[in-house]
FIPAKE-530177 format. One line per 10 residues: their letters; for each residue x, y, z of N, C-alpha, C. Coordinates in steps of 0.02 Angstrom, whole numbers. Layout:
N
A = X:Y:Z:X:Y:Z:X:Y:Z ~ ...;
This chain:
359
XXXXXXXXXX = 897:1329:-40:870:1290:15:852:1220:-10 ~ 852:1163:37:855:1094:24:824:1059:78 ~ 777:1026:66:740:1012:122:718:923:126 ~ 752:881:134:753:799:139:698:766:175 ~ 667:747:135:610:691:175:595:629:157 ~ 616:591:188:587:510:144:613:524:97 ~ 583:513:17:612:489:-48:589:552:-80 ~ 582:622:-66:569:686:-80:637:732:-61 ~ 627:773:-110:675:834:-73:637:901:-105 ~ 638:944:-45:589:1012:-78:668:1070:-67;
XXXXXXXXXX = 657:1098:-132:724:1131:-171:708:1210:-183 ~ 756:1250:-207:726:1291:-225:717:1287:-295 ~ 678:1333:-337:686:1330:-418:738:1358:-455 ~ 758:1303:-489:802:1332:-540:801:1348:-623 ~ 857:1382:-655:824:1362:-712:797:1307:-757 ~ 817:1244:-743:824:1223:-784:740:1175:-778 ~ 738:1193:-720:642:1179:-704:586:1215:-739 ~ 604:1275:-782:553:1302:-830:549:1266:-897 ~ 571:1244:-921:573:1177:-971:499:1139:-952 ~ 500:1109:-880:467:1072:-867:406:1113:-840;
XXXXXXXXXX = 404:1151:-814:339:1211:-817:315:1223:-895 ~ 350:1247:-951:314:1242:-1013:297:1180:-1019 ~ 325:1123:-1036:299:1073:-1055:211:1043:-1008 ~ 230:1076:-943:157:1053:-889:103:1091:-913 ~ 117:1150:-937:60:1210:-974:57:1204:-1045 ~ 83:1134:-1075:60:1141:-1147:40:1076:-1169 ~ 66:1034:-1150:77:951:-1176:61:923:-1103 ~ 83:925:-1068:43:880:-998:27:902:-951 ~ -52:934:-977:-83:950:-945:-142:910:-890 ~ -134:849:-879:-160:821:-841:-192:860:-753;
XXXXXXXXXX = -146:872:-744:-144:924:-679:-201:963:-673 ~ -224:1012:-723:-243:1065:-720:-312:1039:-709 ~ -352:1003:-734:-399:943:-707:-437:951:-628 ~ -390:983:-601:-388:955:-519:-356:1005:-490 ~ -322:1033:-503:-288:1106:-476:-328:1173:-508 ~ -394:1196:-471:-403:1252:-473:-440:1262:-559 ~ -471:1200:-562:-477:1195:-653:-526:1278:-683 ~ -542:1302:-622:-598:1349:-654:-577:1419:-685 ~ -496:1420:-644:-442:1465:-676:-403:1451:-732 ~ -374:1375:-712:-327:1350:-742:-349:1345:-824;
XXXXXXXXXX = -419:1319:-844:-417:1305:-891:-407:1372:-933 ~ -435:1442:-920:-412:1500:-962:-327:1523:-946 ~ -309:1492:-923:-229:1505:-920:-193:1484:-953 ~ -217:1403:-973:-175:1359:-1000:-197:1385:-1082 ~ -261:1400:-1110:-272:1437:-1151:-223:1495:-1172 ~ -219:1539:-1131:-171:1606:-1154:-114:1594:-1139 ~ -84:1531:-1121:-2:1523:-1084:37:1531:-1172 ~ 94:1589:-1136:135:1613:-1178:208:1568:-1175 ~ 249:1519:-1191:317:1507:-1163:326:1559:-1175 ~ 358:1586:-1198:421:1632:-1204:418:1677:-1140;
XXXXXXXXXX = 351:1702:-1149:334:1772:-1099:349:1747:-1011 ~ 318:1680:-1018:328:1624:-973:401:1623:-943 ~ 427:1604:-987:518:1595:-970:541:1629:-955 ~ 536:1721:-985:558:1782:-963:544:1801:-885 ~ 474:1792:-871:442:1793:-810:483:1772:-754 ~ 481:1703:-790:527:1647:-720:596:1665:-719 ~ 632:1699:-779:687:1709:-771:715:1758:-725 ~ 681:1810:-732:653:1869:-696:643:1855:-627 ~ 601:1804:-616:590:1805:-532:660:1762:-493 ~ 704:1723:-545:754:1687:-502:805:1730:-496;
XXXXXXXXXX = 805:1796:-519:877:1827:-527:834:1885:-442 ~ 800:1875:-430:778:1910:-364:820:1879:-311 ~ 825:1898:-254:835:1891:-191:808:1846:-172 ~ 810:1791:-139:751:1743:-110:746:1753:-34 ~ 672:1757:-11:640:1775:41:677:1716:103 ~ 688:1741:176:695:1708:213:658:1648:230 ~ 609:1656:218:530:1619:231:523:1598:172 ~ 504:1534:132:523:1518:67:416:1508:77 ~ 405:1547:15:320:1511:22:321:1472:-52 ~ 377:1444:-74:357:1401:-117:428:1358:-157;
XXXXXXXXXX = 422:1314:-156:492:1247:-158:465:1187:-231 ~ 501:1181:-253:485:1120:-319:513:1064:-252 ~ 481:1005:-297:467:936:-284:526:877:-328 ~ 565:874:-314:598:803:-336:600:740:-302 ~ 604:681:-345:625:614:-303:685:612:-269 ~ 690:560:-243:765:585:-210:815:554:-259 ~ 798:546:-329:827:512:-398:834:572:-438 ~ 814:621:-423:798:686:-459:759:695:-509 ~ 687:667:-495:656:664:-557:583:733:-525 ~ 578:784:-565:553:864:-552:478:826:-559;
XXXXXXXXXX = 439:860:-481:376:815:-504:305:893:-495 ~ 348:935:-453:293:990:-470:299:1040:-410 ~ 272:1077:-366:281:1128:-321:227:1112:-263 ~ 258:1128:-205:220:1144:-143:224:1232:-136 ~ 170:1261:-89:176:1348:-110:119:1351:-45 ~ 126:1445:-14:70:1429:7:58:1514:-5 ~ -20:1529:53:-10:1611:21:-62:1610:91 ~ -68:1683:108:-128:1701:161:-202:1702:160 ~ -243:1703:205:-327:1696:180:-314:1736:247 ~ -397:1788:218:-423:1810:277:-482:1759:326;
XXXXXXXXXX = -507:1797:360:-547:1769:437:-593:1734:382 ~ -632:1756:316:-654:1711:286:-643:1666:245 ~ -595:1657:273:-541:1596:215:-539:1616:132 ~ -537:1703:135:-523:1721:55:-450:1736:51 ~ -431:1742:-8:-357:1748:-35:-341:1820:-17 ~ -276:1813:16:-257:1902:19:-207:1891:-20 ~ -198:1958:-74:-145:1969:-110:-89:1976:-95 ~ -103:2022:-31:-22:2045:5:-26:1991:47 ~ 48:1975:71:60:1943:149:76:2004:200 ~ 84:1980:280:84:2037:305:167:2046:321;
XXXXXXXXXX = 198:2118:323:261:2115:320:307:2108:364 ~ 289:2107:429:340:2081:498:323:2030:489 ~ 376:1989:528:400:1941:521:359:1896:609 ~ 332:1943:652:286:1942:700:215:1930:669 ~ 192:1982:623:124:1979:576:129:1898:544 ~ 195:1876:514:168:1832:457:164:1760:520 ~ 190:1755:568:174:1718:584:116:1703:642 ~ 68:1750:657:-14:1764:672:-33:1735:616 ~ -28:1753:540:-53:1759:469:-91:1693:493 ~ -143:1680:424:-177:1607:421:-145:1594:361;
XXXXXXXXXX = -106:1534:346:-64:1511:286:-109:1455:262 ~ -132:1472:200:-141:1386:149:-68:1368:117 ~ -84:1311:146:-36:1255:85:-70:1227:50 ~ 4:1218:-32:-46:1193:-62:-16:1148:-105 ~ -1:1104:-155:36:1067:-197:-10:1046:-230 ~ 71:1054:-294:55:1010:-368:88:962:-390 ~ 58:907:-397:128:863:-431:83:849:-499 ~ 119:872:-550:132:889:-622:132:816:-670 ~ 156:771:-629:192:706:-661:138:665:-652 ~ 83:649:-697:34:598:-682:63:525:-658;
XXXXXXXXXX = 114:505:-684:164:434:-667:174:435:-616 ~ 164:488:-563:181:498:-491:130:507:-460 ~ 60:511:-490:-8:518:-441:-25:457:-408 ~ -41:457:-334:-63:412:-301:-11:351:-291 ~ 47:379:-255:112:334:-222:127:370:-167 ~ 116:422:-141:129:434:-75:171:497:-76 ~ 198:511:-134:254:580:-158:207:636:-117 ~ 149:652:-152:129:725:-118:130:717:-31 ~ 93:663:-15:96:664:61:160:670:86 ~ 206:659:74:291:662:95:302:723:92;
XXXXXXXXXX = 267:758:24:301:825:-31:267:883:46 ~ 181:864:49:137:913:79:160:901:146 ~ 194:852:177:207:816:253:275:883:279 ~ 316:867:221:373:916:240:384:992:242 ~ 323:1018:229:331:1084:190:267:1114:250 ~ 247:1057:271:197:1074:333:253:1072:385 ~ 292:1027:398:330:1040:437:379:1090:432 ~ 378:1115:379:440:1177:379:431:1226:410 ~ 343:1241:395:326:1291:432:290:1304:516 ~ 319:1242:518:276:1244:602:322:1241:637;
XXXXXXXXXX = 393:1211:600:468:1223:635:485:1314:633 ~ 469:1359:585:473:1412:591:404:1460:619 ~ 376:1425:662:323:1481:710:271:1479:660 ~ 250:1451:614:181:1463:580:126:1423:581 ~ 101:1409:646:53:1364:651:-17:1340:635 ~ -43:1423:613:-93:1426:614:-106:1425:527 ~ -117:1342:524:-97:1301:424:-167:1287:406 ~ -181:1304:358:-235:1269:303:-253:1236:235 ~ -273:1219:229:-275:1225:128:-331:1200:112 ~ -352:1218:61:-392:1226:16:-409:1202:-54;
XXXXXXXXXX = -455:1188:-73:-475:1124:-139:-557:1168:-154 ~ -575:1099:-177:-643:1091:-187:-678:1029:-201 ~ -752:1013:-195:-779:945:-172:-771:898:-235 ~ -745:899:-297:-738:876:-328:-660:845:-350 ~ -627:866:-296:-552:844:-304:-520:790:-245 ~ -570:727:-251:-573:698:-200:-498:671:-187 ~ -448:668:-214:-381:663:-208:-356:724:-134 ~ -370:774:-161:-321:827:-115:-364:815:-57 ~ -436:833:-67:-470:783:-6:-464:745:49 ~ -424:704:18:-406:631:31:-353:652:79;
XXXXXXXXXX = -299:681:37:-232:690:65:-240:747:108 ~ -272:787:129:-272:832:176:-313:800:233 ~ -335:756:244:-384:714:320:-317:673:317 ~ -297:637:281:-219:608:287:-189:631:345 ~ -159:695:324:-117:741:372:-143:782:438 ~ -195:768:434:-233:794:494:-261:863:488 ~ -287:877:424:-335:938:416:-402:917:427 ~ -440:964:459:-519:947:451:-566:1000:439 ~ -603:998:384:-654:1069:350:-671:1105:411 ~ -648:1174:386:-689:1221:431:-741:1281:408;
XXXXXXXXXX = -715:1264:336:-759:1333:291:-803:1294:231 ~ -842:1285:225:-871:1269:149:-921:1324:126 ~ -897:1337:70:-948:1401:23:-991:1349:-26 ~ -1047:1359:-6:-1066:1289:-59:-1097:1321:-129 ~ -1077:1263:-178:-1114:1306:-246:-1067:1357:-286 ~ -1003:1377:-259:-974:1436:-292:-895:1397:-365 ~ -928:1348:-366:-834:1328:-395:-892:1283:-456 ~ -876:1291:-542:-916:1279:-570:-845:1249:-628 ~ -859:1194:-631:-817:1118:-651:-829:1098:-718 ~ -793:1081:-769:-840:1039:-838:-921:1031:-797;
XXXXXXXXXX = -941:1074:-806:-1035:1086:-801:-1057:1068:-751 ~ -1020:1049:-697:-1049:1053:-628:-1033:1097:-561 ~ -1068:1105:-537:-1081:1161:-475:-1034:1112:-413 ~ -984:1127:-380:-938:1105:-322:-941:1184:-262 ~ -931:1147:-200:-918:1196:-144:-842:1202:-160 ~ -821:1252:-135:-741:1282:-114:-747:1264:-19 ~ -679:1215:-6:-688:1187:46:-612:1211:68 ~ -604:1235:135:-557:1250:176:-546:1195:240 ~ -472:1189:234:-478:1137:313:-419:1170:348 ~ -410:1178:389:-370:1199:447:-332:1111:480;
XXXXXXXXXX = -256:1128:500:-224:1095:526:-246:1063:587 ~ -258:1015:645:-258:999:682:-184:967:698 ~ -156:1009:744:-89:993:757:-95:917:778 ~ -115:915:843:-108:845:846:-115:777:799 ~ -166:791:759:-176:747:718:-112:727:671 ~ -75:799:651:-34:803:607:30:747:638 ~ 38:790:691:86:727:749:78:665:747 ~ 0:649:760:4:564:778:4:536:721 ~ 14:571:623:11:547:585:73:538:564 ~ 114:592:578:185:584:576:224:526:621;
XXXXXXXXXX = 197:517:681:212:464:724:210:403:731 ~ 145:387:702:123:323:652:160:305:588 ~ 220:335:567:241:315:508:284:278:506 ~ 271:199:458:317:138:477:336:132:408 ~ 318:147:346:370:140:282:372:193:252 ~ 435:218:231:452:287:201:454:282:130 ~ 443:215:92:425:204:40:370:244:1 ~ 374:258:-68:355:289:-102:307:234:-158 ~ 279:253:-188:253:208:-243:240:246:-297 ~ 255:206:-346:273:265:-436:244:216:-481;
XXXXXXXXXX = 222:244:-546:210:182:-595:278:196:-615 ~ 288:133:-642:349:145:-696:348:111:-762 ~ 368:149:-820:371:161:-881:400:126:-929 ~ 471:138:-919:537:98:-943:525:40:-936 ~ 538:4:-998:543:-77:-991:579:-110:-953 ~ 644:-70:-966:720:-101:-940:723:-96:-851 ~ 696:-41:-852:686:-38:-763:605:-93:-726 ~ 575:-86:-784:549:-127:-739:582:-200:-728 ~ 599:-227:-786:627:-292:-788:674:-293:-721 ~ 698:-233:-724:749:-238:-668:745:-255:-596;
XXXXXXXXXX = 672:-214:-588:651:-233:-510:626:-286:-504 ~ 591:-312:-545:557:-361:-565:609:-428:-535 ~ 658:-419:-548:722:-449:-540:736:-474:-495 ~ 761:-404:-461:788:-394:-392:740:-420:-329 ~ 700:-398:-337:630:-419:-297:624:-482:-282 ~ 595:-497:-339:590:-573:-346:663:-596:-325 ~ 708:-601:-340:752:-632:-305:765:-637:-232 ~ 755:-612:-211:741:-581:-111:704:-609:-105 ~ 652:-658:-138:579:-690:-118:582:-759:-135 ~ 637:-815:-128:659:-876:-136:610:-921:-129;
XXXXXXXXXX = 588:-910:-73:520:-950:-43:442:-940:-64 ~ 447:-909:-136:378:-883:-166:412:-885:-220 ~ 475:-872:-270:461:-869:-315:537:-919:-351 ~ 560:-963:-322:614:-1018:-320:625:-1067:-389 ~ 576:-1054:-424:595:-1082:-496:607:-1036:-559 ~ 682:-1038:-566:735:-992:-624:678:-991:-654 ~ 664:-1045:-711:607:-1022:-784:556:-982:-762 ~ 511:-1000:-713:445:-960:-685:467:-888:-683 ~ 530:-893:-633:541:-805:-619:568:-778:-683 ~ 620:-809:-725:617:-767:-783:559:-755:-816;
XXXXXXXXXX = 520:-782:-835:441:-778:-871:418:-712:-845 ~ 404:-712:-765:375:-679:-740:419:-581:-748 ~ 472:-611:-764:525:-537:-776:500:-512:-845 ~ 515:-562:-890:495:-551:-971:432:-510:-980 ~ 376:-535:-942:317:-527:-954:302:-453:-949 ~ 335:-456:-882:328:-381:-831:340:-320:-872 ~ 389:-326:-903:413:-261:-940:366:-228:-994 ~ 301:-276:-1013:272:-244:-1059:209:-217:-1033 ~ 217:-214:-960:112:-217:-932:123:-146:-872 ~ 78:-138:-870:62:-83:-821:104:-100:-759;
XXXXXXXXXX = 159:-58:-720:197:-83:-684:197:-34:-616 ~ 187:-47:-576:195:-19:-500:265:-3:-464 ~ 313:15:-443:363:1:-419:361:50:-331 ~ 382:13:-273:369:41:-235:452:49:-199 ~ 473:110:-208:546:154:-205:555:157:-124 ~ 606:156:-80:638:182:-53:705:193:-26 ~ 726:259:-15:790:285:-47:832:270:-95 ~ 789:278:-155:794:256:-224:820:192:-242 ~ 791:149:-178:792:78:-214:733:49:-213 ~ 708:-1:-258:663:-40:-267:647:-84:-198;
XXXXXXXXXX = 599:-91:-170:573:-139:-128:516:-166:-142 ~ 485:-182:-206:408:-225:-205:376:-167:-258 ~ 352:-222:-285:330:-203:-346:245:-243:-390 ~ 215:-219:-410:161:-261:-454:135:-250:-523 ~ 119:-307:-544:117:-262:-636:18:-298:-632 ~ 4:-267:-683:-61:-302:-698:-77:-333:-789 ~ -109:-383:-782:-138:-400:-839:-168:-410:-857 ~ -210:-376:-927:-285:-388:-973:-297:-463:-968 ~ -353:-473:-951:-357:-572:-984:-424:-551:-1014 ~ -450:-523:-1004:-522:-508:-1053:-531:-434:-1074;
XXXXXXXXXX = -582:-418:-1083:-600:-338:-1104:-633:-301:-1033 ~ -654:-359:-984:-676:-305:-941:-643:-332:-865 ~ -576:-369:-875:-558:-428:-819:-467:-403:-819 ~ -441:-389:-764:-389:-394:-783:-354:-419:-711 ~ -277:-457:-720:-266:-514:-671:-204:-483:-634 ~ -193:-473:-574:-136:-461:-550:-80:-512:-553 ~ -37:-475:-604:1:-552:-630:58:-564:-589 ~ 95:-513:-570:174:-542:-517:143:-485:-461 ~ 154:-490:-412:189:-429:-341:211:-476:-296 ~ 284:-427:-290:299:-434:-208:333:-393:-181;
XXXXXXXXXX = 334:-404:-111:362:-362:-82:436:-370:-32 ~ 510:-344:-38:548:-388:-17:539:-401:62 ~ 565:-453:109:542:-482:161:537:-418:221 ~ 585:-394:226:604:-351:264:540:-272:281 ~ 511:-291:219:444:-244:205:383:-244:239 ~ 394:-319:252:325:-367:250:280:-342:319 ~ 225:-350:310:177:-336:371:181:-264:380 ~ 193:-219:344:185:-155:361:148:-105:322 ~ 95:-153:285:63:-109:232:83:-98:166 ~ 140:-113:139:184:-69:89:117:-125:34;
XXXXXXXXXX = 96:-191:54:58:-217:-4:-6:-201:-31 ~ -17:-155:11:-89:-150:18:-89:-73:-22 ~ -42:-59:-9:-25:5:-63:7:5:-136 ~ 34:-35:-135:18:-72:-219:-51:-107:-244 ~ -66:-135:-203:-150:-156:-218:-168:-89:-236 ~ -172:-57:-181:-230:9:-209:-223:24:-257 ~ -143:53:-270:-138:92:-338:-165:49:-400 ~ -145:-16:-402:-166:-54:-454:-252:-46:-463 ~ -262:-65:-420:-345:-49:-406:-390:2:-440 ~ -346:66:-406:-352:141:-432:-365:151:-524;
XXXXXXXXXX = -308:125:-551:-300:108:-608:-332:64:-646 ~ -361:6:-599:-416:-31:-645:-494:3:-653 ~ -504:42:-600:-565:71:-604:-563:121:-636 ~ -535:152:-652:-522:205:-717:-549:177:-756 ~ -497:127:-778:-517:83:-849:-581:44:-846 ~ -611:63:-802:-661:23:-800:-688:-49:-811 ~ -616:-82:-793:-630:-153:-771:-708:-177:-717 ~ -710:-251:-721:-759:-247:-693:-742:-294:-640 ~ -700:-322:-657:-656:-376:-600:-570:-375:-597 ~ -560:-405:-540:-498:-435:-519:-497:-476:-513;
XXXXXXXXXX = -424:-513:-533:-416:-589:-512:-343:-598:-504 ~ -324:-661:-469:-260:-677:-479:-242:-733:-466 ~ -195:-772:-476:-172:-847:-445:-122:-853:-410 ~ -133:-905:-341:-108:-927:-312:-100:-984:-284 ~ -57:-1013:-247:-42:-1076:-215:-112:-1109:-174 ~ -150:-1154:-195:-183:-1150:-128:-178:-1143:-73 ~ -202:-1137:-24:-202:-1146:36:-203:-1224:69 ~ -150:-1220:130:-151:-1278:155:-79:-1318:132 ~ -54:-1290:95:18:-1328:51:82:-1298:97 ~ 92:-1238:74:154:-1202:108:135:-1144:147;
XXXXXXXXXX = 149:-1116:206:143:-1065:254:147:-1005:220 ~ 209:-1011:180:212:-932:150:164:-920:110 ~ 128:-971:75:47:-950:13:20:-958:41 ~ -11:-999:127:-75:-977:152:-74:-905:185 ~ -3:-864:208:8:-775:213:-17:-747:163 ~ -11:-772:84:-28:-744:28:-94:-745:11 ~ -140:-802:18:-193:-808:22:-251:-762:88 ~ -194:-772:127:-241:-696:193:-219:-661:186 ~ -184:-616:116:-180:-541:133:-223:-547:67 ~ -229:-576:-2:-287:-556:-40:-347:-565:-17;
XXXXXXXXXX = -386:-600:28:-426:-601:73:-449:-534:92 ~ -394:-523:125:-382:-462:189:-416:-388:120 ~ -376:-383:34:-400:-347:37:-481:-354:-21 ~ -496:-391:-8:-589:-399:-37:-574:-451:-96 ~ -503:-502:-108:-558:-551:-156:-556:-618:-118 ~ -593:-651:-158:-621:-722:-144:-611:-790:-180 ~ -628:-846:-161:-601:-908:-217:-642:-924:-245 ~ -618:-921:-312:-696:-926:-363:-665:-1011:-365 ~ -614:-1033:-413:-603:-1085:-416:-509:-1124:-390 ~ -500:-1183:-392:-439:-1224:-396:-454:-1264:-440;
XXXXXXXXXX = -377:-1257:-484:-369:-1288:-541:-285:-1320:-524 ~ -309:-1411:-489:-265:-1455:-453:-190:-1458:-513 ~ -197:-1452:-576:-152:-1470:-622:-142:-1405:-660 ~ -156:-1391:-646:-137:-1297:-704:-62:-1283:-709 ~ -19:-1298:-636:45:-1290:-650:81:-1352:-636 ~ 70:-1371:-575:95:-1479:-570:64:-1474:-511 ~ 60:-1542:-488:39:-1581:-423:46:-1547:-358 ~ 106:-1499:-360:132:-1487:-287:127:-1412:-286 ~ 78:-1380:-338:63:-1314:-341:14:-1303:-354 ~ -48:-1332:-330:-134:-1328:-366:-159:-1257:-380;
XXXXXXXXX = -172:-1229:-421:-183:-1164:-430:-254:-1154:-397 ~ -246:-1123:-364:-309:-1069:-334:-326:-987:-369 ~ -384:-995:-416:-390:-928:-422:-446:-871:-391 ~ -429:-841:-365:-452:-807:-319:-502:-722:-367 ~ -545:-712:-353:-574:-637:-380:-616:-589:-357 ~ -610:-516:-360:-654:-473:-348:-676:-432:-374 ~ -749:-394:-376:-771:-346:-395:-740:-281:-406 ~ -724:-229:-474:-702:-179:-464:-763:-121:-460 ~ -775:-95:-399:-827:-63:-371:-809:10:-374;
C-alpha cells in the first residue's frame, strides 16, 4: 500500500527499513524523549538488534491486514523518517490489547493515532502534520470516524500538532506519566471532524520545511532561490558570498515536490546573538505564509540554543518597494529597528538593522 500526500508518502514496511529502526533504538535516539519516554527509556535499554531484526523479519513475511493500522513515513525524495500506527482505547481512553474482529466492530472501535518521526533533521517542518493529516484521512475514507490520540502534558510538540488538525482534549488523568523527575497528566483528544475539514480546506502551501545538512545541497538552493529573486538579490558578488557562506551555517530548506522553494540559514555574531543571514522565498510562494515558517523554525532553533536575540539586515525603508515588503514582514513577525548604518554597504543601500528578543 502507497498512500501520496503533499511531499509525504505513507508505505508499507519493508526490509530494508529495519536498518533504520536499529539505528533509531541505538544511536538516534532523540525520539524517545517525547514518544512515550516512561516506556521507551527501559526499551531502548534492553533493545536487542538481532532479536529485533528476527522479529521484524517475522512480521513482514505475514499476510498484511486489509485495514493497515500502521505505514512508515518517507519524503517524497525517499528519505525514511519514522511511522504513523494506531490501536483501540476503551470508554476510558485505556489501551485495549485486542482490536475488535468484524470489520462492523472495528469501525464503532475508538482508534488513537499516533506518529513518530525518528529523523530529528525533520522535526518541526510540517512532515508529521502531512504524515498525521493523511493517515487521518485514510481512516475516515474507510468508515473509522470515531479518531483520537494521545500524548502527554509535557510533549508540547504532539500537543501542538494535534489542535493543528482539529483534536480537542477530552480525557486528562492528571499526575500519572512520571518524566526525567517530573509528574505530567496523560492527555487524550478526540477528532472534531469539522475542524479537521476546515483545516484541510484552509491549506494554501503543500510545502514542507527540513533542516538541511549537506553543504553541497545547501549551496544549491541557496542558488536556485536566490536566483528567482532578481529584485532582492541582483548583485553576482553579493549572491555568490551569500551562497559560499550558506553552506557552512545552520540551514532551513523549505521543499515542495522535492524541489526547493525558499530557504534560510542563520548566523552566530556573538555568544548569545545570532543574525538571520540570507532567506527567501521564490516569488510565486510569496504571501502565503511559507516565510513565517522558516522564521519559526529558525526561531525554534535559536531558543534551544539559547540565544538571547535576533537580528538581521536590511534595505531601509523608503528606497525600493520590494525592501519596504521586507521590512513589514520582519515587523509582522516581532523585530524592530534598533539602528541604520547609511554606508555599511554604499549610498543606494543604507543598511537598516533590525532586532528581537528570543523569548
Amino acid at each position: 500500500m502507497e498512500i501520496k500526500h503533499q511531499n509525504i508518502i505513507l508505505r508499507d514496511m519493508r526490509e530494508g527499513d529495519i536498518d533504520d529502526e536499529i539505528r533509531w533504538n541505538t544511536t538516534q535516539t532523540e525520539w524517545a524523549l517525547w514518544d512515550a519516554p516512561w516506556e521507551t527509556e527501559e526499551e531502548l535499554q534492553d533493545f536487542d538488534p538481532e532479536a529485533h531484526r528476527k522479529k521484524e523479519l517475522e512480521w513482514l513475511a505475514k499476510p498484511k491486514p486489509a485495514r493497515r493500522r500502521s505505514l512508515e513515513i518517507d519524503t517524497a525524495d525517499g528519505v525514511h523518517l519514522g511511522a504513523v500506527n494506531c490501536y483501540c482505547i476503551d470508554e476510558d481512553c485505556s489501551w485495549l490489547e485486542k482490536a475488535p474482529e468484524t470489520e462492523e466492530e472495528r469501525r464503532r472501535a475508538r482508534w488513537a493515532v499516533g506518529i513518530e518521526i525518528c529523523e530529528p533533521a525533520y522535526w518541526n517542518g510540517g512532515w508529521g502534520t502531512q504524515a498525521l493529516a493523511a493517515f487521518i484521512r485514510y481512516h475516515l475514507d474507510g468508515g473509522y470516524t470515531d479518531l483520537y490520540t494521545q500524548t502527554w502534558s509535557g510533549n508540547f510538540r504532539m500537543i501542538a500538532l494535534a489542535e493543528k488538525l482539529g483534536f480537542r482534549e477530552c480525557r486528562r488523568k492528571v499526575g500519572i506519566r512520571q518524566v526525567r523527575g517530573g509528574t505530567y497528566d496523560a492527555l487524550t483528544f478526540q477528532l472534531d471532524r469539522a475542524a479537521f475539514e476546515a483545516y484541510c480546506a484552509g491549506q494554501r502551501d503543500g510545502a514542507c520545511i527540513r533542516m538541511e545538512e549537506n553543504p553541497e545541497e545547501k549551496a544549491a538552493i541557496a542558488a536556485s532561490v536566490l536566483a528567482d529573486l532578481p529584485d532582492w538579490f541582483g548583485l553576482p558578488d553579493s549572491t555568490a558570498e551569500y551562497v559560499r557562506v550558506s553552506r557552512e551555517l545552520p540551514f532551513w530548506a523549505a521543499v515542495e515536490g522535492g524541489k526547493a522553494v525558499g530557504f534560510a540559514a542563520l548566523k552566530e555574531t556573538a555568544p548569545k546573538t545570532a543574525e538571520i543571514y540570507v532567506m527567501g522565498v521564490c516569488p510565486e510562494h510569496h504571501r502565503n505564509g511559507l516565510g513565517r515558517r522558516l522564521f519559526r523554525a529558525l526561531y525554534r532553533y535559536a531558543k534551544e540554543r539559547d540565544y538571547a536575540f535576533l537580528q538581521v539586515k536590511t534595505v531601509q525603508e523608503g528606497h525600493y518597494p520590494e525592501y519596504d515588503r521586507t521590512n513589514a514582514f520582519y515587523r509582522a513577525v516581532g523585530f524592530t529597528e534598533l539602528e541604520c548604518f547609511p554606508t555599511l554597504w554604499d549610498a543606494w543601500n543604507p543598511c537598516q538593522v533590525l532586532v528581537m528578543a528570543v523569548n
